[in-house]
Legacy VTK file of the C-alpha trace (Angstrom):
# vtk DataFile Version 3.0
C-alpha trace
ASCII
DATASET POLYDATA
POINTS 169 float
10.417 -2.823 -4.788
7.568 -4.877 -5.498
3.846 -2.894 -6.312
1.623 -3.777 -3.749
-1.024 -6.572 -4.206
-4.355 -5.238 -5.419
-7.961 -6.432 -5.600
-10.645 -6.188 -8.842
-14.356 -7.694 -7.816
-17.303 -7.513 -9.937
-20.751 -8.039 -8.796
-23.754 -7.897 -10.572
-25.525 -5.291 -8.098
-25.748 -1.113 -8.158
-22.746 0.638 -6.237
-24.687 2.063 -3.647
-26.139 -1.334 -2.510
-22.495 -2.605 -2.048
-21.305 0.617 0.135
-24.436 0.737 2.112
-23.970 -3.385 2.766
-20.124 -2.543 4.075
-21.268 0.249 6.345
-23.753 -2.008 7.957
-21.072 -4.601 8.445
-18.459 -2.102 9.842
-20.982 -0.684 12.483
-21.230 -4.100 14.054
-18.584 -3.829 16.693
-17.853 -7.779 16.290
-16.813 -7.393 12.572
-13.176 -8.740 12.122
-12.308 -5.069 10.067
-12.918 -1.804 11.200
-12.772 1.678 8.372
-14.280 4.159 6.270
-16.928 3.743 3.813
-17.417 6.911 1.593
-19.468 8.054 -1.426
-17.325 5.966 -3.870
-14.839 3.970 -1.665
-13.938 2.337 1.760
-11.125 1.762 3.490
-10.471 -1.619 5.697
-8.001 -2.562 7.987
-8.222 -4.659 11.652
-9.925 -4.155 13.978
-8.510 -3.541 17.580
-5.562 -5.710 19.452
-4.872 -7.651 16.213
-3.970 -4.537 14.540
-0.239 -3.566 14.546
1.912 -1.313 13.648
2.920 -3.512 10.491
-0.679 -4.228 9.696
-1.876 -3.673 6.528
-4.820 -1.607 5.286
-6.920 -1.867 1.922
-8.479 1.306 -0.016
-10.948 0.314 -2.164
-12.476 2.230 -5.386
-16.464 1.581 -5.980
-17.821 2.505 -9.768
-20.708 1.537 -11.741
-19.639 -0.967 -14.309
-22.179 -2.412 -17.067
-25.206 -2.695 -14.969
-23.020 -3.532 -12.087
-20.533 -2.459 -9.542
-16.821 -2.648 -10.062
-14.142 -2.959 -6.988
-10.436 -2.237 -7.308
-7.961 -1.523 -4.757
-4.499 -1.882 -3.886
-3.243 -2.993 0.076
-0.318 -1.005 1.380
0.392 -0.078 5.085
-1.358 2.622 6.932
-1.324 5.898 5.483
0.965 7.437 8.134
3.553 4.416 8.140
3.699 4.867 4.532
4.494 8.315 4.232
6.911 8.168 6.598
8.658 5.588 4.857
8.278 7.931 1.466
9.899 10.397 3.360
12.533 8.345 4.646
13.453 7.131 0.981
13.428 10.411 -0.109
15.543 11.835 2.406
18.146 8.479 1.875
18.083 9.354 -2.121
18.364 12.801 -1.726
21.032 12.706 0.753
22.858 9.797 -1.648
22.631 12.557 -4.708
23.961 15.236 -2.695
27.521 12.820 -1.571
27.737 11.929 -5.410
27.621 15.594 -6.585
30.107 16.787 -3.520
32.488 13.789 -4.108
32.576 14.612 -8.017
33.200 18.163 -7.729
35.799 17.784 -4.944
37.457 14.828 -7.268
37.489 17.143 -10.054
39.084 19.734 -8.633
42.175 17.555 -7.136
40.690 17.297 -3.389
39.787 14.105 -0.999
36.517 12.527 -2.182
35.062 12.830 1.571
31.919 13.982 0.193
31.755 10.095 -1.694
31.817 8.587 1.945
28.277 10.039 2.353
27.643 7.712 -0.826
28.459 3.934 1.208
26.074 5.564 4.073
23.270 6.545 2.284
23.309 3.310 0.562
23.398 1.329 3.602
20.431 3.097 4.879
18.022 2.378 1.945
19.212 -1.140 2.403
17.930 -1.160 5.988
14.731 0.859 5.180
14.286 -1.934 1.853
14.569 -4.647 4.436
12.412 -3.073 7.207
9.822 -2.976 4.319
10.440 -6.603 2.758
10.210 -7.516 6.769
6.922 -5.683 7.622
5.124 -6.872 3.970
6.204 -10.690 5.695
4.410 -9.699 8.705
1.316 -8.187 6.837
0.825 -11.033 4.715
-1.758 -13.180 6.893
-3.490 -10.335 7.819
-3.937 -9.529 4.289
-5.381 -12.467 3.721
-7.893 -12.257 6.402
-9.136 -8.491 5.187
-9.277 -10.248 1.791
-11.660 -13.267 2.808
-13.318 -10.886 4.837
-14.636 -8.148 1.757
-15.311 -11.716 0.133
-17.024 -12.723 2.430
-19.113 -9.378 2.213
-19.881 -9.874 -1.233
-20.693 -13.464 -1.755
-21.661 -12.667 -5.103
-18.193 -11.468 -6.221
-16.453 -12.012 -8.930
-12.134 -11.875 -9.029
-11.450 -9.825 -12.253
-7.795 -10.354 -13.570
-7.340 -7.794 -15.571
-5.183 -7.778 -18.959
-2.828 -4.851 -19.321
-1.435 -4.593 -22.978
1.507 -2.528 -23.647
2.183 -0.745 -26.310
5.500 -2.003 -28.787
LINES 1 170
169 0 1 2 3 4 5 6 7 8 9 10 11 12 13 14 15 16 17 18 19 20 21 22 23 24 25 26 27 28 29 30 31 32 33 34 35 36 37 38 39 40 41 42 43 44 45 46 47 48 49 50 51 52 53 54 55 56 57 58 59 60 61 62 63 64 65 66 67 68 69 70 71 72 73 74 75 76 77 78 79 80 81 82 83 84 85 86 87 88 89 90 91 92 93 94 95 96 97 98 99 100 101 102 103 104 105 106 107 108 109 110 111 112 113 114 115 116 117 118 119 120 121 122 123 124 125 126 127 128 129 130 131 132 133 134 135 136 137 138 139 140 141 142 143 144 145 146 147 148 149 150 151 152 153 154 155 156 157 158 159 160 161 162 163 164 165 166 167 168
């Protein structure tokens, strides 16, 4: 699976200024998002009808950064849709492991490999629950957009940070 799209933004004023400017957005009921602004972070998704089940929210991180403010924050779908779908994989995976070790012990000790069946089943369901999620991301991706222009448009004075990530060789 892919990692989910994320979001760095500089801007050249103090933290608080830029959550206090977001709460005063968010409490004007004809805002495009709707969320949670915190101490250090806010949270962004829809607001109202246009919101769906497949719609995707954005959890961003505020920090002081060289006489600034620093924004990153990764997209993903709403917190409960996404657990469920970690316990879904989960349950797929461990259900997949369990077939493989029943199908090798009853191999190894001369019987039918039923327990391997459980193997072609499990596999077919993470391919379902891969492509629900490849499906739903398709959905989301407008609507990502539009949260995207939308903390842009927030912060005029933003800039997009892409960072560098060296590995180690």
């Amino acid at each position: 699976m892919r990692p989910r799209p994320e979001v760095h933004l500089e801007l050249a004023r103090p933290p608080e200024e830029v959550l206090q400017q977001f709460r005063q957005t968010l409490a004007n009921p004809e805002s495009l998002c709707e969320g949670h602004v915190g101490s250090a972070e806010f949270s962004l998704t829809l607001r109202g009808p246009e919101r769906h089940a497949w719609s995707p929210w954005i959890s961003l991180e505020v920090r002081a950064n060289e006489g600034g403010t620093a924004i990153k924050g990764r997209f993903g779908p709403h917190p409960n849709l996404w657990t469920g779908f970690v316990l879904l994989y989960s349950s797929e995976v461990f259900i997949f492991l369990m077939g493989a070790m029943l199908g090798s012990v009853q191999l190894m000790m001369g019987d039918a490999p039923t327990g391997l069946l459980v193997l072609g089943a499990a596999s077919f369901g993470l391919a379902i629950s891969c492509g629900i999620d490849l499906y739903g991301r398709k959905l989301g991706r407008s609507q990502m957009e539009r949260i995207r222009g939308f903390v842009e448009a927030v912060l005029l004075d933003a800039r997009e940070v892409r960072e560098v990530r060296i590995t180690a060789r």
